[in-house]
Residue frames as qw, qx, qy, qz and C-alpha x, y, z in Angstrom:
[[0.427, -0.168, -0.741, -0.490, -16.68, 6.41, -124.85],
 [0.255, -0.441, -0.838, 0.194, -17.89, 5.41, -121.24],
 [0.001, -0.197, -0.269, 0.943, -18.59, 9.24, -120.59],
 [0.274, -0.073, -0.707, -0.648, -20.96, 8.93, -123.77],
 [0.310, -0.248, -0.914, 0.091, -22.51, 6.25, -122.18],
 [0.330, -0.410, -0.603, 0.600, -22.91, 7.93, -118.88],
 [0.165, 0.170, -0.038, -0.971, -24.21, 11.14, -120.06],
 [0.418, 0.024, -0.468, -0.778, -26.71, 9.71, -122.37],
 [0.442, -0.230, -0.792, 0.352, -27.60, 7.25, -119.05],
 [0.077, -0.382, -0.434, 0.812, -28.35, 10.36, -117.00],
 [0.220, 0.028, -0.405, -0.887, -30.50, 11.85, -120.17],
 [0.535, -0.224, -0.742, -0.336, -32.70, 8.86, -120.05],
 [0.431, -0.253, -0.599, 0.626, -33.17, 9.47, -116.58],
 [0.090, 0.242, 0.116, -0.959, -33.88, 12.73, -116.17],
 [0.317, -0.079, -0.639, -0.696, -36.60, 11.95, -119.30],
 [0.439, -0.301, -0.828, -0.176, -38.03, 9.19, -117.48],
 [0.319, -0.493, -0.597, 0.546, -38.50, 10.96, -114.05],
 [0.139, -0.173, -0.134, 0.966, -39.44, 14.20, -115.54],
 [0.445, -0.102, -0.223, -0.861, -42.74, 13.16, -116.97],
 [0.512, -0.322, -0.783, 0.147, -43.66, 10.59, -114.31],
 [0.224, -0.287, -0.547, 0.754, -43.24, 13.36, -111.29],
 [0.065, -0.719, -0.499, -0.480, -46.25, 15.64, -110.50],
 [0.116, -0.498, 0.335, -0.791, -46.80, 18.61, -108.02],
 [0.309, -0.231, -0.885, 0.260, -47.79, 17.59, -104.44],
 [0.358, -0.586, -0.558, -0.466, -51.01, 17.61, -103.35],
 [0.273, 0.273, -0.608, 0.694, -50.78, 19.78, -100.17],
 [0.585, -0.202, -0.008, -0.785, -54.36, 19.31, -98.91],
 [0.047, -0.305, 0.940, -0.147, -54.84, 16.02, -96.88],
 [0.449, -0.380, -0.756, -0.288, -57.85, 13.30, -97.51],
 [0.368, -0.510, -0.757, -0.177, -60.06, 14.05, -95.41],
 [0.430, -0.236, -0.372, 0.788, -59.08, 17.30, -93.91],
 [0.102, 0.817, 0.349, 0.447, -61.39, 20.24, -93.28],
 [0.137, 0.376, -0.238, 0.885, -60.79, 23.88, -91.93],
 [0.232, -0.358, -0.735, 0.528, -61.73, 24.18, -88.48],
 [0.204, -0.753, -0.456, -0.429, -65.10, 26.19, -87.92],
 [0.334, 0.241, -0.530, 0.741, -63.63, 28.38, -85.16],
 [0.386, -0.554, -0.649, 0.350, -65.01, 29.00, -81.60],
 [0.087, 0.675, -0.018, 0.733, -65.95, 32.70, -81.38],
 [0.629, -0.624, 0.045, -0.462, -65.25, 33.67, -77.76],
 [0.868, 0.087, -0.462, 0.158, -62.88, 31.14, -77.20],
 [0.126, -0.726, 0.492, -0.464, -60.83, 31.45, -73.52],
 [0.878, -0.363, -0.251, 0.185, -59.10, 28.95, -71.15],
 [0.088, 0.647, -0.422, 0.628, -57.50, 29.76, -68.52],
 [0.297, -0.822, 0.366, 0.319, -55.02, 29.54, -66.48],
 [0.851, 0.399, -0.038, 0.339, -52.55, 28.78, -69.18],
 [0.441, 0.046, -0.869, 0.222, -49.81, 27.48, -67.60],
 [0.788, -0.478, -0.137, -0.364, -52.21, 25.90, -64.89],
 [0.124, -0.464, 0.654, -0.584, -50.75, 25.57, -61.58],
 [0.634, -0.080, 0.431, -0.637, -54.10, 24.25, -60.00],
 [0.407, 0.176, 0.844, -0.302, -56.46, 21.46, -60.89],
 [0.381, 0.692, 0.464, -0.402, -58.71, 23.54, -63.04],
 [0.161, -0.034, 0.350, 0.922, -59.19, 24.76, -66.17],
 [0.182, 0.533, 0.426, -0.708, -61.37, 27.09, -67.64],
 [0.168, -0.006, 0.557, 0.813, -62.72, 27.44, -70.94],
 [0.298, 0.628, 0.435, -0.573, -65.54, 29.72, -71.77],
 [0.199, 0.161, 0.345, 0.903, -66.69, 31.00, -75.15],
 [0.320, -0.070, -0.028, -0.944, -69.73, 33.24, -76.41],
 [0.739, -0.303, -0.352, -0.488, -72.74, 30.76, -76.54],
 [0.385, -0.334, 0.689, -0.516, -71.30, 29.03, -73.06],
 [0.879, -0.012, -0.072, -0.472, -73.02, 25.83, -74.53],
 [0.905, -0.259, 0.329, 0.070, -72.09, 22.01, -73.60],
 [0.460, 0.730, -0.486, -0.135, -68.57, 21.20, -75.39],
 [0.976, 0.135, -0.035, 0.169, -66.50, 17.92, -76.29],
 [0.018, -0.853, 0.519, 0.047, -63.06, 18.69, -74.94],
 [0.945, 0.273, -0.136, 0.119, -60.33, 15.76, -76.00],
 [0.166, -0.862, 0.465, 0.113, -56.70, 16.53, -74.34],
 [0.875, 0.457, -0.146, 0.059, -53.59, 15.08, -76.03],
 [0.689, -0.548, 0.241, 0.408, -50.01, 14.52, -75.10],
 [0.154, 0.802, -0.197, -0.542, -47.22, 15.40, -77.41],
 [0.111, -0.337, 0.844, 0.403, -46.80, 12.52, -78.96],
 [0.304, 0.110, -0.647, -0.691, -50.25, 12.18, -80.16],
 [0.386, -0.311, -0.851, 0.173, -52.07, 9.88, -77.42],
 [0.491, -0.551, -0.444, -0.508, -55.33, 10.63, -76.33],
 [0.277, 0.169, -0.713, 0.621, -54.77, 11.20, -72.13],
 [0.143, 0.336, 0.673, -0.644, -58.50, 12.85, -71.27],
 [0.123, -0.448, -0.595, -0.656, -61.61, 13.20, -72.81],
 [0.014, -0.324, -0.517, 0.792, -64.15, 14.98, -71.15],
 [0.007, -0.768, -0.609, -0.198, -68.66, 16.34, -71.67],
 [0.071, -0.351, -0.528, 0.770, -68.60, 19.63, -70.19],
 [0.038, -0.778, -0.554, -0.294, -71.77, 21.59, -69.49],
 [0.367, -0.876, -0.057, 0.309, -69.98, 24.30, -67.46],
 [0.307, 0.832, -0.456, 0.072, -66.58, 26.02, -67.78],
 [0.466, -0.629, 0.619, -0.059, -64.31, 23.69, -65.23],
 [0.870, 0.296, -0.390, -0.051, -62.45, 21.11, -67.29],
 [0.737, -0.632, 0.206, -0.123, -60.53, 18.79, -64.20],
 [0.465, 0.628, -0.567, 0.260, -56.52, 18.37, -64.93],
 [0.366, -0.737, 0.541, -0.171, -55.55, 16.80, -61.93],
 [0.844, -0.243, 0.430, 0.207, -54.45, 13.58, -63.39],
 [0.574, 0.748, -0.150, 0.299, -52.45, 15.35, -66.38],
 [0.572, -0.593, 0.001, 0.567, -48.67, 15.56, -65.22],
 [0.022, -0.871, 0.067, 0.486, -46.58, 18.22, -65.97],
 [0.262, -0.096, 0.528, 0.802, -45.42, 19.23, -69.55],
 [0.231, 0.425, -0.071, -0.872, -47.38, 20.33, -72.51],
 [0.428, 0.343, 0.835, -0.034, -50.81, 19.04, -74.38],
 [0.145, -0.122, -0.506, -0.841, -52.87, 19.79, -77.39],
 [0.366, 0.454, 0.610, -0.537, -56.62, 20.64, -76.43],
 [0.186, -0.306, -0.746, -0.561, -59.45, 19.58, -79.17],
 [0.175, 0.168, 0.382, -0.892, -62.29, 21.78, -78.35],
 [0.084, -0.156, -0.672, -0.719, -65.76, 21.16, -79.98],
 [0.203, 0.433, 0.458, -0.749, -68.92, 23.08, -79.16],
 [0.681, 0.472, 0.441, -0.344, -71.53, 21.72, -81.76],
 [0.835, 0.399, 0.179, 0.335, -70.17, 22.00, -85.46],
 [0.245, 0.879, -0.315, 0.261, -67.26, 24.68, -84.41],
 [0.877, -0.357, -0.127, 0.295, -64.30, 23.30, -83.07],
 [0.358, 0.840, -0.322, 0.251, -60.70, 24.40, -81.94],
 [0.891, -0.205, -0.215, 0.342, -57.65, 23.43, -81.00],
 [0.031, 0.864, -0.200, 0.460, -55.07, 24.77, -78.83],
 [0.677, 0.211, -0.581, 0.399, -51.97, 24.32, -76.67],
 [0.732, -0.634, -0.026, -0.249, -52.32, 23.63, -72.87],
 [0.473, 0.370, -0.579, 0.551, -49.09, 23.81, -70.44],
 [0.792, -0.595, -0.132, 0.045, -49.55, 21.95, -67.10],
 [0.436, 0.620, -0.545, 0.359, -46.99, 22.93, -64.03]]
């Protein structure tokens, strides 16, 4: 009799959670698709020096943003040139947020 029970327990279950649950939504509020940089380049990657470089086709003024890996903001930076100045990044490995009027990109940066 308790098996009864217990089966017809797990039924009611299964009922109640199978028309409550929905597919997941795999698009995040307020996320859009990145307008890529055509032309994009930085270099060195890994950077030894001081410097980086990041050039693309229109060479115009860009919003660079450099990240650590755990998500913290470490350098922001205007540039109107190519030289973007690492020397107070220590060594390991950052996410760069590029953005050069309404195209942006991002991209991984390895100080040594």
């Amino acid at each position: 009799m308790k098996q009864h029970y217990f089966i017809g327990f797990l039924l009611v279950c299964f009922l109640l959670l199978s028309n409550t649950l929905t597919a997941q939504n795999t698009i995040a509020p307020g996320f859009s698709l990145e307008k890529p940089i055509e032309g994009l380049s930085i270099y060195p990657n890994p950077v030894t020096g001081t410097k980086v470089y990041i050039t693309s086709n229109n060479n115009s003024s860009k919003e660079v943003e450099v990240f650590n890996v755990l998500g913290k903001q470490v350098l922001s930076s205007f540039m109107t040139g190519k030289e973007l100045d690492v020397s107070e990044l220590t060594p390991g490995i950052y996410i760069l947020k590029i953005k050069e009027g309404t195209n942006q990109a991002t991209r991984k940066l390895i100080v040594r």
